[in-house]
C-alpha positions as CSV (number, residue, x, y, z in Angstrom):
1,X,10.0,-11.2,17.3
2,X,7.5,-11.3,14.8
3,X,7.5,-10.9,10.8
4,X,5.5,-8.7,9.3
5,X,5.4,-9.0,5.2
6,X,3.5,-6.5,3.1
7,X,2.9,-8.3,-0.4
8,X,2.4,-5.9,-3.5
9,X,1.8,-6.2,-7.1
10,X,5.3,-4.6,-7.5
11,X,7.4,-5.2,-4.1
12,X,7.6,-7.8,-1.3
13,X,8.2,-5.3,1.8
14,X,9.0,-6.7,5.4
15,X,9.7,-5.3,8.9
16,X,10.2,-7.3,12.1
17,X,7.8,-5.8,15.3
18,X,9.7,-6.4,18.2
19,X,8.0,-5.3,21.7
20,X,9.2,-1.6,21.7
21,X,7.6,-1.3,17.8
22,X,9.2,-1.2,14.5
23,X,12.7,-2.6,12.7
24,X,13.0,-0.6,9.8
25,X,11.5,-1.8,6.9
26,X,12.9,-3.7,3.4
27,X,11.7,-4.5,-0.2
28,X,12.3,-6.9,-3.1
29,X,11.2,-6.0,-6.6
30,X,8.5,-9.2,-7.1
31,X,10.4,-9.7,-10.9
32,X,13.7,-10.1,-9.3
33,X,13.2,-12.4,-6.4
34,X,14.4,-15.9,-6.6
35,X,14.0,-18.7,-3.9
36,X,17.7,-18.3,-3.0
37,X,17.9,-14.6,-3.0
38,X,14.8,-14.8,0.3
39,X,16.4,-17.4,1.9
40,X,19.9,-15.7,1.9
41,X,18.0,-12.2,2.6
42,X,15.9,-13.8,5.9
43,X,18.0,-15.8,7.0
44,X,20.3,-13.6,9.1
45,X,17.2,-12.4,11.0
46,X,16.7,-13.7,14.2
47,X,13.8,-16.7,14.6
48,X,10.4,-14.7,14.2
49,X,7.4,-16.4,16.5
50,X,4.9,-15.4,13.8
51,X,4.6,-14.4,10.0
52,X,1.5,-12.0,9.3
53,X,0.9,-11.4,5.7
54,X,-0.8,-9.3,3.3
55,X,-0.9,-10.5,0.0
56,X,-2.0,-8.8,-3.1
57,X,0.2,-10.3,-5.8
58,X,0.2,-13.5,-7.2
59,X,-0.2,-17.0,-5.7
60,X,3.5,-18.4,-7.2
61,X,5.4,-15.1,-4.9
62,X,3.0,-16.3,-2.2
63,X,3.7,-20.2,-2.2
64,X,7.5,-19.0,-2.3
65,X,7.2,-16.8,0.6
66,X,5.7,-19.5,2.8
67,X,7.8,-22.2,1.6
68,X,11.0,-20.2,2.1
69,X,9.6,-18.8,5.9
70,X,8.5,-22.6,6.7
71,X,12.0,-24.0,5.8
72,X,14.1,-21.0,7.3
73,X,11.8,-21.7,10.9
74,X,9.7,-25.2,11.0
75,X,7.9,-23.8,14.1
76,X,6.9,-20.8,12.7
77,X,2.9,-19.7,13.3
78,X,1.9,-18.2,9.7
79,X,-1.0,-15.7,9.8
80,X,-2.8,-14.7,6.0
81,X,-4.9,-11.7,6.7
82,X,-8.0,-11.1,5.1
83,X,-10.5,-8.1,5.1
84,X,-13.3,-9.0,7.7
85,X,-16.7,-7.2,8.0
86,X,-16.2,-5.8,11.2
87,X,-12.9,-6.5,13.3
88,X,-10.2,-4.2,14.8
89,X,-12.8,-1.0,15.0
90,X,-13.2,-1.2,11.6
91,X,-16.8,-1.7,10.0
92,X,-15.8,-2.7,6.3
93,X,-18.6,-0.9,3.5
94,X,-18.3,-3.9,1.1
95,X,-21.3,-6.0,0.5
96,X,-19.0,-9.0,0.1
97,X,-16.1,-7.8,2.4
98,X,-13.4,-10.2,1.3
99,X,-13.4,-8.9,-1.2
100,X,-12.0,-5.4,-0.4
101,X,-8.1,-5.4,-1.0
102,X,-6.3,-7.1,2.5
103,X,-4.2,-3.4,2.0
104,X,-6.8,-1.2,2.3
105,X,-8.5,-3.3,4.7
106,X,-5.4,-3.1,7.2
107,X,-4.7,0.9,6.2
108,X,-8.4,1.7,7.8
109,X,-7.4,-0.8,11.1
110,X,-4.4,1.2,11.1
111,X,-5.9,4.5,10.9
112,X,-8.5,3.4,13.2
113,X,-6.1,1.8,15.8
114,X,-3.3,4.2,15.5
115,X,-4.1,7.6,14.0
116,X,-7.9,7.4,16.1
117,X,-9.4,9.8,13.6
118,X,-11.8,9.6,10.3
119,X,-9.8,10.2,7.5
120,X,-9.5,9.9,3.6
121,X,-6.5,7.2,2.6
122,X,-4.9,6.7,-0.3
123,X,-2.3,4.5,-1.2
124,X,-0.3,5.6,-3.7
125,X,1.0,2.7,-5.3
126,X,1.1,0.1,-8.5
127,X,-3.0,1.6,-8.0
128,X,-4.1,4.5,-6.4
129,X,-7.4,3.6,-4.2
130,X,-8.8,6.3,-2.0
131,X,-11.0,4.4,1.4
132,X,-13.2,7.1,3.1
133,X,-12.8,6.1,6.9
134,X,-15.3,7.7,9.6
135,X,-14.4,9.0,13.4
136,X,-16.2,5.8,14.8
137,X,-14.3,3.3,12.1
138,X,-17.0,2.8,9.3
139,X,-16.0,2.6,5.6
140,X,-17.8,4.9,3.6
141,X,-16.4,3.3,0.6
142,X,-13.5,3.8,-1.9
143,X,-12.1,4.2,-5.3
144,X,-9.3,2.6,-7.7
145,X,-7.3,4.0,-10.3
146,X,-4.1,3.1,-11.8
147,X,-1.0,4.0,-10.4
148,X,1.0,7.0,-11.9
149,X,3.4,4.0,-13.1
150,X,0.8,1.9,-14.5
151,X,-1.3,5.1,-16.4
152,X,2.6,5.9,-18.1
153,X,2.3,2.2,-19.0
154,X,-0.8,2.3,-20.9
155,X,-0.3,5.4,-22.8
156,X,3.0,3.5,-24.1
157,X,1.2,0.2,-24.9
158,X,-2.4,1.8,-26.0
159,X,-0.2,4.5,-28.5
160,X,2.0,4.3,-31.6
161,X,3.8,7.3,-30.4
162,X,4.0,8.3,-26.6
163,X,7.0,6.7,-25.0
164,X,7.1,5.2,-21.3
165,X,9.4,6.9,-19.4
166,X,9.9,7.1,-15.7
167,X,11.9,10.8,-15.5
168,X,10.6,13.1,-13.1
169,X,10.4,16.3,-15.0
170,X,9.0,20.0,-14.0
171,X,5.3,19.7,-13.3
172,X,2.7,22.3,-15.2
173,X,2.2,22.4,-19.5
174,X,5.0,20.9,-20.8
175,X,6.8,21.8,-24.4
176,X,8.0,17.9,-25.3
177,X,6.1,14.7,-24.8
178,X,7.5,12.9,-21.6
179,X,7.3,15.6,-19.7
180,X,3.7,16.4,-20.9
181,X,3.0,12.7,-20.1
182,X,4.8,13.0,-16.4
183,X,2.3,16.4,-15.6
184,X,-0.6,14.9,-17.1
185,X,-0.3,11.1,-15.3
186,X,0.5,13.1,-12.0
187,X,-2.5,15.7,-12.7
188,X,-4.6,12.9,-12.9
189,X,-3.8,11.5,-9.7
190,X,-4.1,14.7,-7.8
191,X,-7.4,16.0,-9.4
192,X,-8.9,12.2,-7.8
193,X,-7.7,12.9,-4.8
194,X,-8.7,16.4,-4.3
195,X,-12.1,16.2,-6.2
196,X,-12.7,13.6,-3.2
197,X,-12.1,15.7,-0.8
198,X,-14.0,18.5,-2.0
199,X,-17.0,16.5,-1.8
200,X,-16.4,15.6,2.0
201,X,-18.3,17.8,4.5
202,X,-16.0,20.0,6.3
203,X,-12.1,19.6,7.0
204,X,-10.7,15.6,6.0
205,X,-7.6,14.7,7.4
206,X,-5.9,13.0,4.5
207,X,-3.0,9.8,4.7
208,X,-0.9,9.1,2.0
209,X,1.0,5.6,1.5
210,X,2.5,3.8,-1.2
211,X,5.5,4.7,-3.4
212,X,4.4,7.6,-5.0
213,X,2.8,9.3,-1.8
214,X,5.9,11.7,-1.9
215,X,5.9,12.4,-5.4
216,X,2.1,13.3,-5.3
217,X,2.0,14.9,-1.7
218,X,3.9,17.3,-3.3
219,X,1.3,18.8,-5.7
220,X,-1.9,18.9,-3.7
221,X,-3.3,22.0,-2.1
222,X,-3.0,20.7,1.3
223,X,-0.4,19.4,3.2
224,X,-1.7,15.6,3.6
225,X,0.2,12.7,6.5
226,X,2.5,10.5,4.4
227,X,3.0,7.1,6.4
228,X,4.6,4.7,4.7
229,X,4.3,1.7,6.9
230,X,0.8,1.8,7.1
231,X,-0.2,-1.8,6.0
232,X,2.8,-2.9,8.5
233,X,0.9,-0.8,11.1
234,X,-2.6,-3.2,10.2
235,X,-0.6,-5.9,10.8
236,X,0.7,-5.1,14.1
237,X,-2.9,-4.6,15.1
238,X,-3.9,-7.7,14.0
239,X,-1.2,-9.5,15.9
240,X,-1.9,-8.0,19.3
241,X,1.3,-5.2,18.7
């Protein structure tokens, strides 16, 4: 059995790969977890062989992870992945391409590996970045944006009187403030997306990941592919799964 650990700015996910594919899938809120809380959380799960991570947050949440996984199994092989310039079918667009976010980087191999199709991603999460993939697995680029979360955020920090609040209320002009603020946040997000598309020649298939995928799936013109485990999917490919 292998490990598989998806590192956000907001959640720690996991999900074992066993030969036949896919354990389901669990998270931590990054505030909440202490070094106890892992250990007592992993340890029930049987001895992994390997530990592939994608990291995004900070280093502190990544020392603990690898302290915890190195204490809980002393022969454990641990496996940071990085974006490369070319690996796994995918040809990365960056000029310096570590540089690209390890997510994105493993949602094209994923695409590419899995999916076998050119396609517009977007992870809906903490950020929103949208990675234009191509049928034969180059990177045409991407965009980032805050997260529907994060753009609630500023308009409660940045203002004296808009409040944050995380209600889902009816989408479309709004006649009190938090539910002008959902529509207009969400808005946002889905006029990115779809202004991208519209500049695409001919039809795009479009993946959503990330939190919010559902939430803003919802809203756009087309029916997009939401697939939640696609950074776990990367990291299968990267193992050999």
């Amino acid at each position: 059995m292998n490990l598989l650990i998806d590192s956000g700015n907001t959640r720690l996910k996991w999900a074992t790969l066993e030969e036949d594919g896919f354990i389901s899938s669990h998270a931590l809120v990054n505030q909440l977890i202490s070094r106890q809380q892992l250990i007592e959380t992993w340890k029930p799960l049987t001895p992994p062989k390997r530990l592939a991570i994608a990291c995004v947050s900070s280093t502190p949440l990544l020392e603990l992870v690898f302290a915890v996984a190195v204490e809980l199994w002393p022969l454990i092989d641990i496996i940071k992945v990085k974006a490369e310039a070319n690996a796994f079918g995918v040809v990365n667009a960056y000029e310096q391409p570590e540089k690209l976010g390890v997510d994105r980087w493993l949602a094209m191999v994923a695409v590419r590996n899995h999916y076998k199709t050119q396609a517009c991603i977007v992870d809906c999460g903490t950020a929103i970045t949208v990675d234009l993939i191509d049928a034969g697995g180059n990177h045409q680029g991407g965009l980032i944006s805050p997260g529907l979360t994060l753009m609630k955020q500023s308009l409660a920090t940045g203002t004296a009187a808009l409040p944050f609040n995380q209600t889902n209320h009816l989408v479309g002009p709004a006649t009190f403030t938090e539910a002008a603020i959902y529509s207009g946040t969400l808005y946002a997000a889905i006029g990115l997306i779809e202004l991208v598309l519209s500049q695409q020649l001919g039809s795009m298939p479009l993946i959503l990941t990330g939190g919010d995928a559902e939430i803003i799936a919802g809203q756009l013109t087309g029916k997009p592919l939401i697939d939640l485990d696609l950074v776990f999917r990367g990291l299968a490919v990267v193992l050999g799964g």
